[in-house]
Biotite code that builds the C-alpha atoms (Angstrom):
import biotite.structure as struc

atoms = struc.array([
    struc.Atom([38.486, 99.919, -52.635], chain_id="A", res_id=1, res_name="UNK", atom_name="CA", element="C"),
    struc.Atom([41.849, 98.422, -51.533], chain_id="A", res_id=2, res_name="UNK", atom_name="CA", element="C"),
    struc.Atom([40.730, 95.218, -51.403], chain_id="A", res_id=3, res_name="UNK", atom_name="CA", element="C"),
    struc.Atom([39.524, 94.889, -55.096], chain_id="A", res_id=4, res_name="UNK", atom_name="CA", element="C"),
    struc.Atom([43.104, 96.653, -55.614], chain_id="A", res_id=5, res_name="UNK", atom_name="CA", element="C"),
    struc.Atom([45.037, 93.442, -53.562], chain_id="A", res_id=6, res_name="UNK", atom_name="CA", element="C"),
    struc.Atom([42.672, 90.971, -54.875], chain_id="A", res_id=7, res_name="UNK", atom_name="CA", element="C"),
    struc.Atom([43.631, 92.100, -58.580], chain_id="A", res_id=8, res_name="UNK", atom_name="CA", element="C"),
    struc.Atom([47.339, 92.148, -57.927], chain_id="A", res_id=9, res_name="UNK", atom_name="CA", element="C"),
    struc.Atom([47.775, 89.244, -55.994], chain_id="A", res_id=10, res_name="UNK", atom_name="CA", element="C"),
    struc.Atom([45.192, 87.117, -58.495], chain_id="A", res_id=11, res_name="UNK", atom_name="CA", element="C"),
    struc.Atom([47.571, 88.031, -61.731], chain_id="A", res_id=12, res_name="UNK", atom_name="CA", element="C"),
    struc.Atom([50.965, 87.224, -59.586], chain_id="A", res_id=13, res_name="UNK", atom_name="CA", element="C"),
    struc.Atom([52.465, 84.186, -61.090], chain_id="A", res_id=14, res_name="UNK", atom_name="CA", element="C"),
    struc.Atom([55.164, 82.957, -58.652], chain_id="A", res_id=15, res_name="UNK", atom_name="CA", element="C"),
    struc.Atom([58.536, 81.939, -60.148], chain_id="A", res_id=16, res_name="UNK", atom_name="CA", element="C"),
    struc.Atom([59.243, 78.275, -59.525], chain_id="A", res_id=17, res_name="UNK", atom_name="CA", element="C"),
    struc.Atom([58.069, 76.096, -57.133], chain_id="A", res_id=18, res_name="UNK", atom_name="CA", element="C"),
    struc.Atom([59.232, 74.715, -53.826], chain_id="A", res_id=19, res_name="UNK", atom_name="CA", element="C"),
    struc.Atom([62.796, 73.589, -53.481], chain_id="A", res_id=20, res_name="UNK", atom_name="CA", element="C"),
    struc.Atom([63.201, 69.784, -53.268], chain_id="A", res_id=21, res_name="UNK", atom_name="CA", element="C"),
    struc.Atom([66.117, 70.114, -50.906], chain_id="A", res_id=22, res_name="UNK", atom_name="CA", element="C"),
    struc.Atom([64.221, 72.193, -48.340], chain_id="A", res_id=23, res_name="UNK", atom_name="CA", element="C"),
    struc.Atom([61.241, 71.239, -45.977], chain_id="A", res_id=24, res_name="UNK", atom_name="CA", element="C"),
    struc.Atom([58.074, 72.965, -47.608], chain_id="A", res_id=25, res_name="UNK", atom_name="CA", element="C"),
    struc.Atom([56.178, 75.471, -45.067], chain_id="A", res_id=26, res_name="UNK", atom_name="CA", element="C"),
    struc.Atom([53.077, 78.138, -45.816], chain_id="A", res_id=27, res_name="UNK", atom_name="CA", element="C"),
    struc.Atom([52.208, 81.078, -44.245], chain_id="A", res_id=28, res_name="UNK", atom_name="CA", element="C"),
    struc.Atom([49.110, 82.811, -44.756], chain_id="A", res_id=29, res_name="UNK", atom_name="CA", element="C"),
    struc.Atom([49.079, 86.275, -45.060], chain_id="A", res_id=30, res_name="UNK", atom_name="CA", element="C"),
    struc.Atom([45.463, 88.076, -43.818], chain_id="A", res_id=31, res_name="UNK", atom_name="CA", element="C"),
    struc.Atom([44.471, 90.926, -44.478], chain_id="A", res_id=32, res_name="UNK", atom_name="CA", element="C"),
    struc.Atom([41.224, 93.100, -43.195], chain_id="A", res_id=33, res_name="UNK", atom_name="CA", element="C"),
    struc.Atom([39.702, 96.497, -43.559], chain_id="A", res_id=34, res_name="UNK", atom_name="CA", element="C"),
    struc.Atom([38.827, 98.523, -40.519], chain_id="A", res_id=35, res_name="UNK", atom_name="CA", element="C"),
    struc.Atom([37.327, 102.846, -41.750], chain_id="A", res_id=36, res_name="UNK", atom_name="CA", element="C"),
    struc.Atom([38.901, 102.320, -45.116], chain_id="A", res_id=37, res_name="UNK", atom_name="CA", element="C"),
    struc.Atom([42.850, 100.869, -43.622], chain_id="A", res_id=38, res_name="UNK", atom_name="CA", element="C"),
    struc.Atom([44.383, 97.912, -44.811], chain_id="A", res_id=39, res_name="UNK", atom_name="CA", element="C"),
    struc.Atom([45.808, 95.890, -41.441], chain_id="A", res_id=40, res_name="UNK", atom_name="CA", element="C"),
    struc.Atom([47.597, 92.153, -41.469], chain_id="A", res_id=41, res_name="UNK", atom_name="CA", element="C"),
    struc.Atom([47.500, 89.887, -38.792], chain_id="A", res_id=42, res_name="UNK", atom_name="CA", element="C"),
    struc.Atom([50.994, 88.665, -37.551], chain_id="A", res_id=43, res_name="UNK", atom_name="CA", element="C"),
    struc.Atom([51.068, 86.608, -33.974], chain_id="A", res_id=44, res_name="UNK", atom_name="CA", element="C"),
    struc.Atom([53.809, 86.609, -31.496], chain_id="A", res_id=45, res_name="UNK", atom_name="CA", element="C"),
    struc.Atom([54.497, 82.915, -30.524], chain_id="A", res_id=46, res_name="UNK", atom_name="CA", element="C"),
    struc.Atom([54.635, 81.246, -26.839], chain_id="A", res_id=47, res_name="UNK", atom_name="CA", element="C"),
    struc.Atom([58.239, 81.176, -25.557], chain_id="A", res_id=48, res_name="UNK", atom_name="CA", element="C"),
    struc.Atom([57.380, 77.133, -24.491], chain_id="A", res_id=49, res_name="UNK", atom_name="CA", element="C"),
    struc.Atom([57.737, 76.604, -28.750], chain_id="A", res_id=50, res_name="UNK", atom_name="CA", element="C"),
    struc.Atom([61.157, 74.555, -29.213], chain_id="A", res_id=51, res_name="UNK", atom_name="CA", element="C"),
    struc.Atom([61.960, 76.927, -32.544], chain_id="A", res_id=52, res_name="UNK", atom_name="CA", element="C"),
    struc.Atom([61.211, 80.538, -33.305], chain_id="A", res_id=53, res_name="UNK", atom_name="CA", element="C"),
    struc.Atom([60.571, 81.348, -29.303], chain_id="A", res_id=54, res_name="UNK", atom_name="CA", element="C"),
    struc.Atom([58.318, 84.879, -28.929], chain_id="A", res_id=55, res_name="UNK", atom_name="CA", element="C"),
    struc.Atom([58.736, 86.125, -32.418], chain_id="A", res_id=56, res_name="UNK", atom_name="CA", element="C"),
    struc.Atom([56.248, 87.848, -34.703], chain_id="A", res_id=57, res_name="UNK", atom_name="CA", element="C"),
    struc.Atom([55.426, 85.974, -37.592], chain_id="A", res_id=58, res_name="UNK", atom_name="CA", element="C"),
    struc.Atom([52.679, 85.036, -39.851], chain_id="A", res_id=59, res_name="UNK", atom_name="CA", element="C"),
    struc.Atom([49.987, 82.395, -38.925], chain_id="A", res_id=60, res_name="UNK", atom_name="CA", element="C"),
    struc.Atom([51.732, 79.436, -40.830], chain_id="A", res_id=61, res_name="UNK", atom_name="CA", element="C"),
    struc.Atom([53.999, 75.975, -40.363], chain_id="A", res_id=62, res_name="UNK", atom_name="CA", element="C"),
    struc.Atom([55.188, 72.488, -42.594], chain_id="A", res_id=63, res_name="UNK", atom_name="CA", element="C"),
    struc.Atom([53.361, 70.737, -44.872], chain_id="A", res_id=64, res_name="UNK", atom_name="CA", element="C"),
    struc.Atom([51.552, 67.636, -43.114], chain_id="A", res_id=65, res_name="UNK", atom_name="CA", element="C"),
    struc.Atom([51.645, 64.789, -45.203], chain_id="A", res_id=66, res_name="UNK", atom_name="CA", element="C"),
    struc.Atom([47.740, 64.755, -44.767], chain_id="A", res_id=67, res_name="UNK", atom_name="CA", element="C"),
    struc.Atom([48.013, 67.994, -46.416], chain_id="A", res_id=68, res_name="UNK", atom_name="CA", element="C"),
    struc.Atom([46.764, 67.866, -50.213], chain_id="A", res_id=69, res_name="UNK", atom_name="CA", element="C"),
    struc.Atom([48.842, 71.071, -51.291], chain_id="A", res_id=70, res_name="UNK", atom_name="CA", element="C"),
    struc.Atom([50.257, 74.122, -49.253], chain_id="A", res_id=71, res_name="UNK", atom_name="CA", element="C"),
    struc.Atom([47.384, 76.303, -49.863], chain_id="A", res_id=72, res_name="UNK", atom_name="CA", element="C"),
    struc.Atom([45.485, 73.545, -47.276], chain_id="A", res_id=73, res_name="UNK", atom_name="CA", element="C"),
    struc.Atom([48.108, 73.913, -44.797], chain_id="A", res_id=74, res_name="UNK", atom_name="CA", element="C"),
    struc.Atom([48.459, 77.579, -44.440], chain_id="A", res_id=75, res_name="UNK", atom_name="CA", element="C"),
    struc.Atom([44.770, 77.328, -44.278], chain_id="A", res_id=76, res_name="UNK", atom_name="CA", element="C"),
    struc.Atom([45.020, 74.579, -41.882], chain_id="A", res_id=77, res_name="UNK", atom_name="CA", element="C"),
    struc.Atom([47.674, 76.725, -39.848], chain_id="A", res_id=78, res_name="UNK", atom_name="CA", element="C"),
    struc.Atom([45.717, 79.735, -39.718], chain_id="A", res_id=79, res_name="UNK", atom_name="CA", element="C"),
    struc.Atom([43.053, 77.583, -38.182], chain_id="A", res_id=80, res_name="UNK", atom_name="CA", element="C"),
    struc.Atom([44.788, 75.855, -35.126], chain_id="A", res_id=81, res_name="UNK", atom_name="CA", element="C"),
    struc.Atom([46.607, 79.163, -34.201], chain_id="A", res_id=82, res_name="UNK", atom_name="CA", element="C"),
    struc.Atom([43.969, 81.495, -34.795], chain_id="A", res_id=83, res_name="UNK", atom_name="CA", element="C"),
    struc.Atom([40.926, 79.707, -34.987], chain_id="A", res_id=84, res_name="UNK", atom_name="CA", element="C"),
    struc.Atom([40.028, 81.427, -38.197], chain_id="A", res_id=85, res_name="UNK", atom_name="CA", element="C"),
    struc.Atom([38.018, 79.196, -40.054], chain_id="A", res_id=86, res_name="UNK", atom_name="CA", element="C"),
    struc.Atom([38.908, 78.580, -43.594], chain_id="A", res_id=87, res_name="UNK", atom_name="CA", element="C"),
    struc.Atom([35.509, 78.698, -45.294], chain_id="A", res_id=88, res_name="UNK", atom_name="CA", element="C"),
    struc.Atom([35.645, 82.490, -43.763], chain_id="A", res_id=89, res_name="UNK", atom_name="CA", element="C"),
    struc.Atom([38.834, 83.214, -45.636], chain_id="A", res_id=90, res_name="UNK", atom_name="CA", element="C"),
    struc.Atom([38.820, 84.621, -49.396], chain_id="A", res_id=91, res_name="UNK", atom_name="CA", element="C"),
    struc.Atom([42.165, 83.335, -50.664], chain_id="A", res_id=92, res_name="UNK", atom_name="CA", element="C"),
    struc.Atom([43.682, 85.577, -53.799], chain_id="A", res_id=93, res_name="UNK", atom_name="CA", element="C"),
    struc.Atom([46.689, 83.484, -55.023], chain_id="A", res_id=94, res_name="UNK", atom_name="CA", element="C"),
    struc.Atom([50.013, 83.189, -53.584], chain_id="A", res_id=95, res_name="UNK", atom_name="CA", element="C"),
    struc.Atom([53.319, 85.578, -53.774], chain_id="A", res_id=96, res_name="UNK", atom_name="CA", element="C"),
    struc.Atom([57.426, 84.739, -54.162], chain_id="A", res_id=97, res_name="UNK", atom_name="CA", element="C"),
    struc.Atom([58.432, 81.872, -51.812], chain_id="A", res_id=98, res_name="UNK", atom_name="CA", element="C"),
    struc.Atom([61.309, 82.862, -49.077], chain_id="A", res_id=99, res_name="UNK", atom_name="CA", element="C"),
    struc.Atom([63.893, 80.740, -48.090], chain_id="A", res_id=100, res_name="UNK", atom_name="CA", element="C"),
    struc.Atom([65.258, 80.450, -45.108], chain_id="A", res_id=101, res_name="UNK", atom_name="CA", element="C"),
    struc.Atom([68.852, 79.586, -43.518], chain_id="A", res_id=102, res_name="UNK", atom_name="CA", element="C"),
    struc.Atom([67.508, 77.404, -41.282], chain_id="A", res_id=103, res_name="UNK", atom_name="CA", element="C"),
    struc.Atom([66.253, 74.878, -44.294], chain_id="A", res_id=104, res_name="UNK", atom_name="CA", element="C"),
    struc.Atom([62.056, 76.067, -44.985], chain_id="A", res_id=105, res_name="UNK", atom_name="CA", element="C"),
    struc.Atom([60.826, 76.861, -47.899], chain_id="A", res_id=106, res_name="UNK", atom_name="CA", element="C"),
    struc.Atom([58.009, 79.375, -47.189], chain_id="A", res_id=107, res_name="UNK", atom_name="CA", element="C"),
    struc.Atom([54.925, 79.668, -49.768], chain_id="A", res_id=108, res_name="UNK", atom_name="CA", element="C"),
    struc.Atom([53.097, 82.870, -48.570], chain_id="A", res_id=109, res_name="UNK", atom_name="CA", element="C"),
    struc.Atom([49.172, 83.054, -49.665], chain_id="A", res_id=110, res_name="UNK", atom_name="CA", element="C"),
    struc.Atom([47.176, 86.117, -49.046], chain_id="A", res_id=111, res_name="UNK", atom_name="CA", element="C"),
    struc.Atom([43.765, 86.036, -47.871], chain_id="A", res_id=112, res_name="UNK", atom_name="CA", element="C"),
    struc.Atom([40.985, 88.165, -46.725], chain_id="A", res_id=113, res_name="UNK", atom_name="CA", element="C"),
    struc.Atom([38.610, 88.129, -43.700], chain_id="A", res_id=114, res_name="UNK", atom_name="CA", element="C"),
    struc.Atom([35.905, 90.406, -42.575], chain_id="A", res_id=115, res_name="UNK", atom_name="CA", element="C"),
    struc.Atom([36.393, 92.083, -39.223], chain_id="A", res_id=116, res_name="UNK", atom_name="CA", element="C"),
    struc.Atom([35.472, 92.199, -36.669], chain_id="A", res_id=117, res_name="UNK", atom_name="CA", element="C"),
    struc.Atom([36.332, 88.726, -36.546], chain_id="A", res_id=118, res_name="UNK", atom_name="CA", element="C"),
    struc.Atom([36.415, 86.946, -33.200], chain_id="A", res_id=119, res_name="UNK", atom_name="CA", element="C"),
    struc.Atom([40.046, 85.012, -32.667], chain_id="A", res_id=120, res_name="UNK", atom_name="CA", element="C"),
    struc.Atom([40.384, 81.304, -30.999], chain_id="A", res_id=121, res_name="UNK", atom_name="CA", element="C"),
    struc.Atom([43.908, 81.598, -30.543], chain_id="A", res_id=122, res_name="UNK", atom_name="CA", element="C"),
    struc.Atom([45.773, 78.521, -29.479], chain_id="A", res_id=123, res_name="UNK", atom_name="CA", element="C"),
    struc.Atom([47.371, 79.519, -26.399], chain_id="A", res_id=124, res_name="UNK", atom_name="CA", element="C"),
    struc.Atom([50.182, 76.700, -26.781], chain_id="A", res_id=125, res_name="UNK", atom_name="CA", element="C"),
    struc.Atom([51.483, 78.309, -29.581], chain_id="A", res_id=126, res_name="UNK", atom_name="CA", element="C"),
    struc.Atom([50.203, 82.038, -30.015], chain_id="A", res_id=127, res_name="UNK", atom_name="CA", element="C"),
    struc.Atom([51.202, 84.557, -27.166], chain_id="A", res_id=128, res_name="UNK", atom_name="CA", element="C"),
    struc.Atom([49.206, 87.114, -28.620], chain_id="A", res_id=129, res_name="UNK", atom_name="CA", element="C"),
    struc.Atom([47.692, 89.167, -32.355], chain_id="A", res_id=130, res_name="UNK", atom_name="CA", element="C"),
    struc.Atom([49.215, 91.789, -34.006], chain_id="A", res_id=131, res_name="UNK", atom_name="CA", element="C"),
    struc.Atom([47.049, 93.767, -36.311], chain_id="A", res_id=132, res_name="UNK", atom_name="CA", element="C"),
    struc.Atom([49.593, 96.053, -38.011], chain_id="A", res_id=133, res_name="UNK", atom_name="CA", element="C"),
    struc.Atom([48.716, 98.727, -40.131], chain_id="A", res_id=134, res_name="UNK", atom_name="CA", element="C"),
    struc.Atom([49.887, 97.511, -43.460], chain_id="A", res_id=135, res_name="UNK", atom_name="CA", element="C"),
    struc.Atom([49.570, 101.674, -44.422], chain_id="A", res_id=136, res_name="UNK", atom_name="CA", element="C"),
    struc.Atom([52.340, 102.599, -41.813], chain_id="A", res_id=137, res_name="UNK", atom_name="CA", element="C"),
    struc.Atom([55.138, 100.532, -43.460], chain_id="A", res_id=138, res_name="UNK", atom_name="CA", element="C"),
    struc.Atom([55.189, 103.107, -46.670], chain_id="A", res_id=139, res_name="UNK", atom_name="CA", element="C"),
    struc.Atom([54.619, 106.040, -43.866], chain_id="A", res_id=140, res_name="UNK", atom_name="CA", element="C"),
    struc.Atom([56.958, 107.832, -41.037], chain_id="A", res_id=141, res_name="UNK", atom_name="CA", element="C"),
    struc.Atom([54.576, 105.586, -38.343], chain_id="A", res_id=142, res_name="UNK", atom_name="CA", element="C"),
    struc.Atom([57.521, 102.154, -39.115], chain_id="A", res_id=143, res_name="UNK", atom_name="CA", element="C"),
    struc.Atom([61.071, 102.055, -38.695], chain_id="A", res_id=144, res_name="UNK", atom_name="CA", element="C"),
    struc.Atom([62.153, 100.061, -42.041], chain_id="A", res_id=145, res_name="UNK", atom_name="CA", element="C"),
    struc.Atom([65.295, 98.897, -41.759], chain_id="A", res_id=146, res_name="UNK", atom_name="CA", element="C"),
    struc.Atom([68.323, 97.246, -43.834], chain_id="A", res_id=147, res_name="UNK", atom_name="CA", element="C"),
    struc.Atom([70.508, 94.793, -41.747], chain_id="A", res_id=148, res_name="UNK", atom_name="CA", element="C"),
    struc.Atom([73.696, 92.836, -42.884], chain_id="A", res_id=149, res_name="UNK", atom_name="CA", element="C"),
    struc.Atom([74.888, 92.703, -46.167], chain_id="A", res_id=150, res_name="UNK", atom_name="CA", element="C"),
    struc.Atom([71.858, 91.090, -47.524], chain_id="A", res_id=151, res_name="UNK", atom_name="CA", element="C"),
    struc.Atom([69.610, 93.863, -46.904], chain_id="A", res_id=152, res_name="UNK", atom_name="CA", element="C"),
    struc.Atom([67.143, 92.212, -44.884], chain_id="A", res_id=153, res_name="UNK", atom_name="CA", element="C"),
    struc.Atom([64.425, 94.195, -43.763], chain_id="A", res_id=154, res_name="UNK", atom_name="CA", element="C"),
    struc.Atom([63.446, 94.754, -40.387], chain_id="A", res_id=155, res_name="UNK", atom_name="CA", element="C"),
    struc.Atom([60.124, 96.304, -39.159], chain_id="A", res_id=156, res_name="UNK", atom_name="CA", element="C"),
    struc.Atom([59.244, 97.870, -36.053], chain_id="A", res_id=157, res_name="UNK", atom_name="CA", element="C"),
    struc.Atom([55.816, 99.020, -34.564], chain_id="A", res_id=158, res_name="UNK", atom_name="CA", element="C"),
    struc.Atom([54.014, 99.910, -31.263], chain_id="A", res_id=159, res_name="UNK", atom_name="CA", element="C"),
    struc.Atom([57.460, 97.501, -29.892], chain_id="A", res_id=160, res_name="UNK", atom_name="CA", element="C"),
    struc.Atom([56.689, 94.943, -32.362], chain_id="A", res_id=161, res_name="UNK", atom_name="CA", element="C"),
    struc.Atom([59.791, 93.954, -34.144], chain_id="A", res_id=162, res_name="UNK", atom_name="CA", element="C"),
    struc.Atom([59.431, 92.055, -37.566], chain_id="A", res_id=163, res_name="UNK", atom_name="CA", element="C"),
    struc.Atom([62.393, 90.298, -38.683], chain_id="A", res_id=164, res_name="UNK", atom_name="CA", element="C"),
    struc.Atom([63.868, 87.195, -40.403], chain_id="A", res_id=165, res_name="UNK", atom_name="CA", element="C"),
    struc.Atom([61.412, 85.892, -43.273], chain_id="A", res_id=166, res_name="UNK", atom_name="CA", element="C"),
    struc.Atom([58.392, 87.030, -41.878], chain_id="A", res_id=167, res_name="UNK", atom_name="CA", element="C"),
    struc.Atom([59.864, 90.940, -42.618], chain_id="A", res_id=168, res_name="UNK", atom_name="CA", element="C"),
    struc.Atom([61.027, 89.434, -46.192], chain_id="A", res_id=169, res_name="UNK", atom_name="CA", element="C"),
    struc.Atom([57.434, 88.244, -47.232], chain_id="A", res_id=170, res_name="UNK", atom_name="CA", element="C"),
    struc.Atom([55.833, 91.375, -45.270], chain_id="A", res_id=171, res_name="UNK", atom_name="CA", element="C"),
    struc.Atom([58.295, 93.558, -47.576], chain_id="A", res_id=172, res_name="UNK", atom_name="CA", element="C"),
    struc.Atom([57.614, 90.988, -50.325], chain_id="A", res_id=173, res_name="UNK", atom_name="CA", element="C"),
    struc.Atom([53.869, 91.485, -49.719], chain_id="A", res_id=174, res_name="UNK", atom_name="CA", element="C"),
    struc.Atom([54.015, 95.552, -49.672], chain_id="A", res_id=175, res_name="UNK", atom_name="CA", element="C"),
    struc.Atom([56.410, 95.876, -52.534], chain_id="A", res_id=176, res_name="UNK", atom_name="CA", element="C"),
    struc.Atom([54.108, 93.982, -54.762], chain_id="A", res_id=177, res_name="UNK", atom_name="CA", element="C"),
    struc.Atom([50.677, 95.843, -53.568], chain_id="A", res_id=178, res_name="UNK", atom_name="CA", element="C"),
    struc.Atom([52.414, 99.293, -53.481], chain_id="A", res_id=179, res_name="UNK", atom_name="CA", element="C"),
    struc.Atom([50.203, 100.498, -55.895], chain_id="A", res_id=180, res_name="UNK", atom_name="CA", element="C"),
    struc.Atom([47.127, 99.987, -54.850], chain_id="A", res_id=181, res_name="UNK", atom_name="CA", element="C"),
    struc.Atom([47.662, 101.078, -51.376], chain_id="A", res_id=182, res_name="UNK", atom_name="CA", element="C"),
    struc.Atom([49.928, 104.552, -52.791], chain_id="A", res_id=183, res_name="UNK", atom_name="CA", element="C"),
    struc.Atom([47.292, 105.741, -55.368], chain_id="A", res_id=184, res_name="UNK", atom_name="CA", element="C"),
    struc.Atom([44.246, 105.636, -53.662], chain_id="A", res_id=185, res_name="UNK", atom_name="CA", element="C"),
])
């Protein structure tokens, strides 16, 4: 099963480094389901009332609290007040490269898996609304993936949905480090 497949990959991943003193430490959580035998992760669009980030897709995910005993708690913790996914309901496999971003975040993203159905509490203050994407589509014809400005950042699109900025750098993170599970089953 893919699962076992992610669960392997993402449980020998060793990250390099650790979070950049210089830049405010974030965590995303990156969760993943099975519906017939497809991998899909959930993204959110945000509210347009947030003051950064207004109606973009991105992972559940946000700063370190200083409450927070590490950043595997917050994304946790995140996933939770956005999604109302509990965190004793989530399997967590490890973590994957952190992403940087030019507006000072460092971003550690964990991966996690729930079962579905699962039944969403979103907070409506700061999630417009869920995107299950097809993880499956992004190595398929079904996903415009594409390369903008000279850093080659990736850019998804889906069903409308664009993915951009570093929530398309730890999705194509993500993928390129899965790849083979999902490609040889």
């Amino acid at each position: 099963m893919k699962v076992q497949a992610v669960r392997e990959i993402i449980g020998k991943f060793v990250p390099d480094g650790g979070v950049r003193a210089d830049l405010t430490s974030a965590a995303v959580m990156i969760t993943i389901f099975v519906v017939s035998e497809e991998l899909f992760v959930i993204l959110n669009r945000r509210t347009r009332t947030l003051p950064r980030h207004k109606g973009e897709v991105c992972f559940p995910g946000g700063t370190m609290d200083c409450k927070d005993p590490d950043l595997r708690y917050t994304a946790l913790r995140e996933l939770n007040e956005e999604m109302g996914i509990s965190p004793n309901e989530v399997e967590v496999f490890g973590s994957i490269g952190n992403v940087q971003t030019n507006t000072g975040f460092d971003i550690t993203p964990f991966v996690g898996f729930i079962n579905y159905p699962y039944t969403y509490e979103v907070n409506e203050d700061e999630v417009e609304s869920i995107i299950e994407f097809p993880i499956e589509n992004i190595f398929g014809d079904q996903c415009e993936r594409s390369l903008i400005s000279d850093n080659e950042y990736p850019v998804f699109e889906f069903d409308g949905d664009i993915v951009f900025g570093a929530t398309a750098r730890i999705l194509s993170d993500f993928c390129n480090l899965i790849a083979p599970a999902i490609i040889k089953e």
